[in-house]
C-alpha positions as CSV (number, residue, x, y, z in Angstrom):
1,X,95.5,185.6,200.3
2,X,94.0,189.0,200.6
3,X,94.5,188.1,205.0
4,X,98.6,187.2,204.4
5,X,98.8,190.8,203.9
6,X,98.1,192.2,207.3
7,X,99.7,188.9,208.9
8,X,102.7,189.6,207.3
9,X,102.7,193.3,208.6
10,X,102.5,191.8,211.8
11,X,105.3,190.2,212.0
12,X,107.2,192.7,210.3
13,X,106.0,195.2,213.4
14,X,106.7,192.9,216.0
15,X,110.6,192.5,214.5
16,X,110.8,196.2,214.2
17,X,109.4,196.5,218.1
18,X,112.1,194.2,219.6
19,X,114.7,195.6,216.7
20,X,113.5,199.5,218.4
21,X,114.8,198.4,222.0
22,X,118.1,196.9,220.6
23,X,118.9,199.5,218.5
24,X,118.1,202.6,221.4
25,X,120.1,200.1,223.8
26,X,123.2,200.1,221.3
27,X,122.4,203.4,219.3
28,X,125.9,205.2,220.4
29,X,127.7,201.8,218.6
30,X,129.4,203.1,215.2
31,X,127.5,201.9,212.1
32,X,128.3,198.1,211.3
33,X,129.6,197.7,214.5
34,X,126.6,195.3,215.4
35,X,125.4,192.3,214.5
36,X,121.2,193.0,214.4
37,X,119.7,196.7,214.8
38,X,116.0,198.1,214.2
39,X,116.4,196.7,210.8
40,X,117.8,193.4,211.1
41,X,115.1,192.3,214.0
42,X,112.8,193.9,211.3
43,X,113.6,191.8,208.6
44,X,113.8,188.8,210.6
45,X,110.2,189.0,211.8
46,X,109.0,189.3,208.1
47,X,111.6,186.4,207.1
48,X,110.0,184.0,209.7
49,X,106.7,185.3,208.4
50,X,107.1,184.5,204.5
51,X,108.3,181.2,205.3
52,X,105.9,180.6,207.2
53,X,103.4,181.6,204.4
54,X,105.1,179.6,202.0
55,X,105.0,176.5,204.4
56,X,101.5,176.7,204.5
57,X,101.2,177.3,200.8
58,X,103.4,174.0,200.2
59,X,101.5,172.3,203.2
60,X,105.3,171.4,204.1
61,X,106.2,172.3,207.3
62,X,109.6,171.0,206.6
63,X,110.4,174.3,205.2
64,X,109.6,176.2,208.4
65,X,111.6,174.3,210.0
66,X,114.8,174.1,207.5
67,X,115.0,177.5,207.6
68,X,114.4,178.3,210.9
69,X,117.9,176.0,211.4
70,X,119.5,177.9,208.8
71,X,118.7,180.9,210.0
72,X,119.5,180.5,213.9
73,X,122.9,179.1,212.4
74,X,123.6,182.4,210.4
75,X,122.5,184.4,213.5
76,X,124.4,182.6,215.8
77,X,127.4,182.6,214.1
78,X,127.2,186.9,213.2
79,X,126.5,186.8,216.7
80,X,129.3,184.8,218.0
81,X,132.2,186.8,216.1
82,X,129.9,190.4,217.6
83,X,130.8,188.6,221.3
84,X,134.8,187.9,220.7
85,X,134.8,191.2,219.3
86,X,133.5,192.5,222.4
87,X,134.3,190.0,225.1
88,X,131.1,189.6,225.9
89,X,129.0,186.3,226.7
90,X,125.6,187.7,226.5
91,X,123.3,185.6,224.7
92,X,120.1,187.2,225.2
93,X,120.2,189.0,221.6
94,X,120.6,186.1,220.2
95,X,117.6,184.4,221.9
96,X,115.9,187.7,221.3
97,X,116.8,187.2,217.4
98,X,115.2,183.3,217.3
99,X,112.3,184.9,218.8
100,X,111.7,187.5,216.4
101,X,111.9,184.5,213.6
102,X,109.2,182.8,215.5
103,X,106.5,185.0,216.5
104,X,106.7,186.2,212.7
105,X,106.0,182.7,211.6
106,X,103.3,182.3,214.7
107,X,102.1,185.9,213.1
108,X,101.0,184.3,209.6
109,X,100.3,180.3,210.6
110,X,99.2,180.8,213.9
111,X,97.3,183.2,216.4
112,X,97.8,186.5,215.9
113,X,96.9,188.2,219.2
114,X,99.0,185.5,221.2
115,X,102.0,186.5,218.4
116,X,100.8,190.4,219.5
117,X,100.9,189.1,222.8
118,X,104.6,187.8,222.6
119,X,106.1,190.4,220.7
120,X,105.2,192.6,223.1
121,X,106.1,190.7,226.2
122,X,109.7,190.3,224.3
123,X,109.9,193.7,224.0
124,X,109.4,195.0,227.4
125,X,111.3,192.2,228.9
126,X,114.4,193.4,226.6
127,X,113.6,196.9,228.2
128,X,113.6,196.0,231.6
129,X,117.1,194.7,232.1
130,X,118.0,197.3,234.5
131,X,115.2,196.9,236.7
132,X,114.8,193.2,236.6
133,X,118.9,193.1,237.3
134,X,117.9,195.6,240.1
135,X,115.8,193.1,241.4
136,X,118.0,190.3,241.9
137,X,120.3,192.2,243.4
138,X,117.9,193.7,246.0
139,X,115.8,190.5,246.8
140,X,116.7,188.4,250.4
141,X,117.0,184.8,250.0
142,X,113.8,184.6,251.9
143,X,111.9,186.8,249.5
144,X,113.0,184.2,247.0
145,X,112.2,181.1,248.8
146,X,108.6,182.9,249.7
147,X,108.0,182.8,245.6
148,X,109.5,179.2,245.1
149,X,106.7,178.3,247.9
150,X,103.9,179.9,246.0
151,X,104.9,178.2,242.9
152,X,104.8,174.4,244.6
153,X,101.6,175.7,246.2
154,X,100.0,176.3,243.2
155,X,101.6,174.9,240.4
156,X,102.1,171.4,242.5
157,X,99.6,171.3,245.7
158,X,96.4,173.1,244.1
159,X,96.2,171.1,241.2
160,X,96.2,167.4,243.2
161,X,93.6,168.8,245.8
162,X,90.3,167.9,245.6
163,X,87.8,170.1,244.3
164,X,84.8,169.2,246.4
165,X,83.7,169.6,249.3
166,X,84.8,166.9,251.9
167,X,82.4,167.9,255.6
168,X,78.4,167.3,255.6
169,X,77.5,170.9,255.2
170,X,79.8,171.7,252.3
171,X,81.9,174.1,253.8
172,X,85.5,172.5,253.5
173,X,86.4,172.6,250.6
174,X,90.2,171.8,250.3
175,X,90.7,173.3,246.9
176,X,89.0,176.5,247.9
177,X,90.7,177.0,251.2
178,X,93.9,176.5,249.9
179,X,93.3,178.7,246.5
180,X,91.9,181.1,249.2
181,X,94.8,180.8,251.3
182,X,97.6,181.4,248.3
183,X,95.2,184.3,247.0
184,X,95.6,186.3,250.2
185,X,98.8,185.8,251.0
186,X,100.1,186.4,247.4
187,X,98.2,189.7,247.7
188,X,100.2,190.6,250.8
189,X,103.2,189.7,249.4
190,X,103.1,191.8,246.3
191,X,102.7,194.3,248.8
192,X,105.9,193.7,250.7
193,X,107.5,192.7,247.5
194,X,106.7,196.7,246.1
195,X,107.7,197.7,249.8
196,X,111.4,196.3,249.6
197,X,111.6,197.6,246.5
198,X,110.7,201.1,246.4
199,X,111.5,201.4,250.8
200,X,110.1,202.0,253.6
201,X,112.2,204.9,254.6
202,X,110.3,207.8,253.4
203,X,108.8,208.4,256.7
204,X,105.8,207.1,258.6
205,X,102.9,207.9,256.5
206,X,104.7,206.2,253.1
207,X,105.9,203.3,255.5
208,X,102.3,203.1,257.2
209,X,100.7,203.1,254.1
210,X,102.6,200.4,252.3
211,X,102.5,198.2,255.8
212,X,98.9,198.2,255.6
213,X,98.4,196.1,252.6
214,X,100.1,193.2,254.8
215,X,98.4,193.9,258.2
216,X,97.1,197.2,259.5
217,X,97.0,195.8,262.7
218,X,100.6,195.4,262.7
219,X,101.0,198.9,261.9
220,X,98.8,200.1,264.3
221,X,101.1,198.5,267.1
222,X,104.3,199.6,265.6
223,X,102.4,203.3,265.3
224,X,100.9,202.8,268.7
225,X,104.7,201.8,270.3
226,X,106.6,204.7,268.7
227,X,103.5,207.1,270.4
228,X,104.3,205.4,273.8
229,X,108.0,206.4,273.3
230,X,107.2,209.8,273.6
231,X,106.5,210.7,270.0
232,X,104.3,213.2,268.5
233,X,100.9,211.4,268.6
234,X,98.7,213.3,266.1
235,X,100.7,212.2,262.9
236,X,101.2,208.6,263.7
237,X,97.4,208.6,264.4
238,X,97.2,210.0,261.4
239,X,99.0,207.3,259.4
240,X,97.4,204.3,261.3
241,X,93.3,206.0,260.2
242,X,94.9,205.6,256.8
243,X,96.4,202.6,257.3
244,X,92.9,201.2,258.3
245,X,91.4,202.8,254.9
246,X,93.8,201.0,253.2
247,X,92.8,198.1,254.8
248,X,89.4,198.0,254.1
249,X,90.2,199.1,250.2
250,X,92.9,195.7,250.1
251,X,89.9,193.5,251.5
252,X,87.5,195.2,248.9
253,X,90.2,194.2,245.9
254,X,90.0,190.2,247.4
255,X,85.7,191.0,247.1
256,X,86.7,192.3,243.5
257,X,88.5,188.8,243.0
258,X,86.5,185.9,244.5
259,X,83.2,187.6,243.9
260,X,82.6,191.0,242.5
261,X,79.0,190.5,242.4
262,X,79.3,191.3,246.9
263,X,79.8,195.1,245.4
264,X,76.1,195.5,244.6
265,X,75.9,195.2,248.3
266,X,78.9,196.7,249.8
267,X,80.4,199.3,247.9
268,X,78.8,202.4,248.3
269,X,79.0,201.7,252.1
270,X,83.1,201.0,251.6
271,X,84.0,204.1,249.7
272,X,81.7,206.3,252.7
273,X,83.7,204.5,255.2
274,X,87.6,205.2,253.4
275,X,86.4,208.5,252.9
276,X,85.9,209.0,256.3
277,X,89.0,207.1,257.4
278,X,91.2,209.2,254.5
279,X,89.6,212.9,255.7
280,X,90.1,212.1,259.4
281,X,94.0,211.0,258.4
282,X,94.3,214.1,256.4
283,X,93.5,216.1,259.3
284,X,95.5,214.5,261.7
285,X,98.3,214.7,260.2
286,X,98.5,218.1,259.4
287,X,97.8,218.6,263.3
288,X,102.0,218.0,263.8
289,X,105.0,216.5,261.9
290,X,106.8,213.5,262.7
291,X,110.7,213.3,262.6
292,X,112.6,210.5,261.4
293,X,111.9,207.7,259.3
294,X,109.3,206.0,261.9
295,X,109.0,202.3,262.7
296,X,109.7,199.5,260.4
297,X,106.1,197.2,260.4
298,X,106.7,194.9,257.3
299,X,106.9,191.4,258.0
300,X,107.4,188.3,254.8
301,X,103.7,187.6,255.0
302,X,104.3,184.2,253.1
303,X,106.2,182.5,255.8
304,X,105.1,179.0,255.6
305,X,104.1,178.9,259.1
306,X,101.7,181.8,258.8
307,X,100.2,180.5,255.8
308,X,99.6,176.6,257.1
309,X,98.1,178.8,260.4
310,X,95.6,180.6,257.8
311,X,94.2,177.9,256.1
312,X,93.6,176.0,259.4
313,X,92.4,178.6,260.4
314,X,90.1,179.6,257.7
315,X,89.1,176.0,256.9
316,X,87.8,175.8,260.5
317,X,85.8,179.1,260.4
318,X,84.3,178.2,256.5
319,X,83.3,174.7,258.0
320,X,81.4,176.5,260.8
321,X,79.8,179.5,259.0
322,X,78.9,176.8,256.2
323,X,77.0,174.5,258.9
324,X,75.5,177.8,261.0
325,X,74.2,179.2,257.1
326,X,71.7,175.9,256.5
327,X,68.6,177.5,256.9
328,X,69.9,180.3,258.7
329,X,72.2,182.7,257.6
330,X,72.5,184.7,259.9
331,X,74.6,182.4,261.6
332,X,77.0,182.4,259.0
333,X,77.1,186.5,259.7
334,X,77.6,186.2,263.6
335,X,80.4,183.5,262.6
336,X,82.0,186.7,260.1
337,X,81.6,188.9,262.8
338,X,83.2,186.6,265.6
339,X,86.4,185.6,263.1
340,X,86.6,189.3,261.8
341,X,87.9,190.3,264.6
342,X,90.8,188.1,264.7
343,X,91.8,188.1,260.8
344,X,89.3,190.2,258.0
345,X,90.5,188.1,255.5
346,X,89.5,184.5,256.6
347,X,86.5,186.2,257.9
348,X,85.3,187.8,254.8
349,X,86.9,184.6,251.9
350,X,84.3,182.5,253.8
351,X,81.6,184.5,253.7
352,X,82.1,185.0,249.9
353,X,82.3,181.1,249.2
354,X,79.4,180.9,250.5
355,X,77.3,182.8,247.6
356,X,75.1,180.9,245.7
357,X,75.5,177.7,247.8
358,X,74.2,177.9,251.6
359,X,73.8,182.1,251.4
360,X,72.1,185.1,249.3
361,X,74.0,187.9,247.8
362,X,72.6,190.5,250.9
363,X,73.7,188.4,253.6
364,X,76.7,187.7,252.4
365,X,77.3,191.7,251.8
366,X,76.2,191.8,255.2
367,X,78.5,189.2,256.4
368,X,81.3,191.5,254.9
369,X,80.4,194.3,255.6
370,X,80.7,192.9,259.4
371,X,83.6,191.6,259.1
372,X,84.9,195.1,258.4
373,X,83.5,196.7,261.5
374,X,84.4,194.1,264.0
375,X,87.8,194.4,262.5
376,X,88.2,197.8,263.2
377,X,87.1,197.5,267.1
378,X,89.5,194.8,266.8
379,X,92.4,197.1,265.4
380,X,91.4,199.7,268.0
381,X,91.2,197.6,271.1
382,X,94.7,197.0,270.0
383,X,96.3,200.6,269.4
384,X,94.2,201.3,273.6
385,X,96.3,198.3,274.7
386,X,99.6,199.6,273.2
387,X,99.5,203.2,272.8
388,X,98.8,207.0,275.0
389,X,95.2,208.0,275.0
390,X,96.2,210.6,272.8
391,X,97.4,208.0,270.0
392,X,94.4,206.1,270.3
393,X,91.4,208.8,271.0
394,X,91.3,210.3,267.3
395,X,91.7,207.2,266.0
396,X,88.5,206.3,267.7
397,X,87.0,209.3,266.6
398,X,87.7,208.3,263.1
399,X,86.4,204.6,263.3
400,X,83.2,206.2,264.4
401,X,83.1,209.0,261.5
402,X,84.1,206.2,258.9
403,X,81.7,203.7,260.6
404,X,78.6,206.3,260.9
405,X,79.1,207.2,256.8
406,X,79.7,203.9,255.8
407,X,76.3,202.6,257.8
408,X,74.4,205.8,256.4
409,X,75.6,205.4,252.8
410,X,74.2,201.6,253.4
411,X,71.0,202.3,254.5
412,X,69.8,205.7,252.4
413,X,71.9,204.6,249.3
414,X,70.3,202.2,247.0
415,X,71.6,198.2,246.6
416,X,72.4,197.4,242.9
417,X,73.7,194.8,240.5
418,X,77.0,194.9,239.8
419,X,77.8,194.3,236.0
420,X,79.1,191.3,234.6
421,X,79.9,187.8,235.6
422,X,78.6,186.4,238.9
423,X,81.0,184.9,241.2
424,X,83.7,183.1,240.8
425,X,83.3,180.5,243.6
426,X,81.3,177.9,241.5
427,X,78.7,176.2,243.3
């Protein structure tokens, strides 16, 4: 019995947790005035924790269960004369209270961490009222359908996929591609998600920043257009060099994801490229300031049509580098280089799902590593097409500062092993 002890403490803490946020949320309400403070959560977590105990000491679970009734009756009820009182029809301390009662119980007869766990997920929920009420206020209908698709996507259509691969070479895989495809575009979309939320208005460098964990090329046009319009061109060249950084660190964080053992390869070579990209931004934009809010870039990046496009897409170009890797890898690295230039991200997810299967760990650094440097032509091809000389020239300069470290960094810096599990593609 000597292990009830701390159990017990458990729950009591977790009750006292939930019964913290209550009471600071209702501490200016005159003594008796509510139904369940610190010490009534409190209390609650230790009551559903002795019964508990005393369930298992019985081996009746009926008396769990009796008495969790009993007790969500008497709660209710305190509860219910607290809301005529008040006119209120809030029912979340309630629910909050029938929580407490059960993670205590889940505390002593069950897992503790995952009772921890809850506690503590009650607890901040409680707290974040305000911004989670926020929230729904702020978010567009199609912000909200865009997370109702990723749900059916993966809770519905990943699970009935099959998880092999379907084409001679073992490159289409439909389970991968279209975990691949949700994975990237969930990415992008937390990134418009914090966007919306926290704005875009705080002037180009915040907006070009933010943009650029859903497309720096889309910035760089936006950038390249407000330049054309007779704009200052040093600071919006500025933001689009670290747009491109951030780029290149939002396709590292996918490498960190799908297969963090590509590091070993690539990552000294990355952070000598963003460092280039950052210091060349830095200096640009202290070159001249930009008025105004500058150009709104942010598109939904979970648009159903986009993301049907991407995994076509990115099915087609894994198929391919899959049948140019047997034997010969470095087919599957032109193939990176080719597709990089249109979209990093397809370019560089098939390259990693090939590890272990049809290519080494090196070539597949190599086919990232690619992937990132064709990209960037490809980004500044773009900002010569749509913006003055004057827009585009540094940002030149600073691909070929970022791309001279990172390619020195990879070939006088030493390869290693990066710690831990190997990739997470499965063979």
């Amino acid at each position: 019995m000597d292990a009830l002890i701390p159990r017990l403490a458990l729950a009591l803490a977790i009750g006292l947790l939930v019964g913290l946020e209550r009471g600071w949320r209702e501490r200016d309400a005159p003594a008796g005035d509510r139904t369940a403070g610190i010490r009534t959560y409190g209390i609650s977590g230790l009551l559903g924790g002795v019964v508990a105990a005393l369930a298992l000491a019985f081996d009746a679970p009926a008396i769990l269960i009796g008495e969790f009734l009993a007790f969500t009756a008497v709660f209710t009820l305190y509860k219910l004369r607290e809301d005529i009182h008040d006119d209120s029809f809030s029912v979340t301390g309630t629910v909050a209270g029938l929580a407490v009662f059960a993670l205590g119980a889940l505390a002593v007869a069950g897992d503790q961490r995952a009772a921890a766990a809850g506690g503590t997920a009650l607890a901040a929920i409680l707290a974040s009222r305000d911004l989670l009420h926020s929230l729904v206020r702020r978010i567009s209908w199609i912000e909200l359908r865009s997370a109702l698709v990723l749900a059916v996507m993966t809770a519905i259509i990943l699970p009935v996929l099959p998880a092999r691969a379907i084409d001679p070479w073992g490159g289409f895989n439909p389970h991968q591609v279209w975990l691949f495809t949700v994975l990237t575009a969930a990415i992008s979309y937390l990134g418009y998600v914090a966007v919306r939320m926290f704005g875009t208005t705080r002037g180009v460098l915040v907006g070009g920043l933010a943009g650029a964990v859903v497309s720096s090329t889309a910035v760089t046009v936006a950038l390249a257009r407000t330049a054309a319009g007779g704009a200052n061109p040093w600071p919006l060249a500025g933001a689009a060099t670290l747009a491109a950084g951030v780029s290149v660190l939002r396709v590292t964080g996918i490498v960190v994801i799908v297969a963090p053992a590509v590091l070993g390869v690539t990552a000294l070579a990355i952070l000598a490229a963003v460092a280039g990209f950052a210091a060349c931004g830095a200096f640009f934009l202290m070159r001249g300031r930009l008025e105004g809010d500058g150009p709104q870039i942010l598109r939904n990046p979970f648009d159903l049509p986009a993301v049907m496009i991407f995994a076509l897409f990115f099915g087609v170009v894994s198929t391919i580098s899959a049948a140019l890797a047997m034997g010969n890898t470095s087919g599957m690295v032109a193939t990176s280089a080719i597709s990089g230039i249109f979209d990093v991200d397809v370019a560089v997810l098939s390259a990693l799902r090939l590890l272990g299967q049809a290519a080494h760990l090196e070539a597949v650094g190599h086919a990232v590593l690619l992937a990132l440097t064709t990209n960037a032509l490809g980004r500044l091809v773009v900002a010569a097409a749509t913006g003055p000389v004057r827009f585009w020239l540094p940002i030149a300069a600073a691909t070929l500062v970022a791309g001279a470290l990172g390619l020195a960094a990879f070939l006088t810096l030493p390869h290693f092993e990066w710690p831990g599990t190997p990739s997470v593609l499965g063979s």
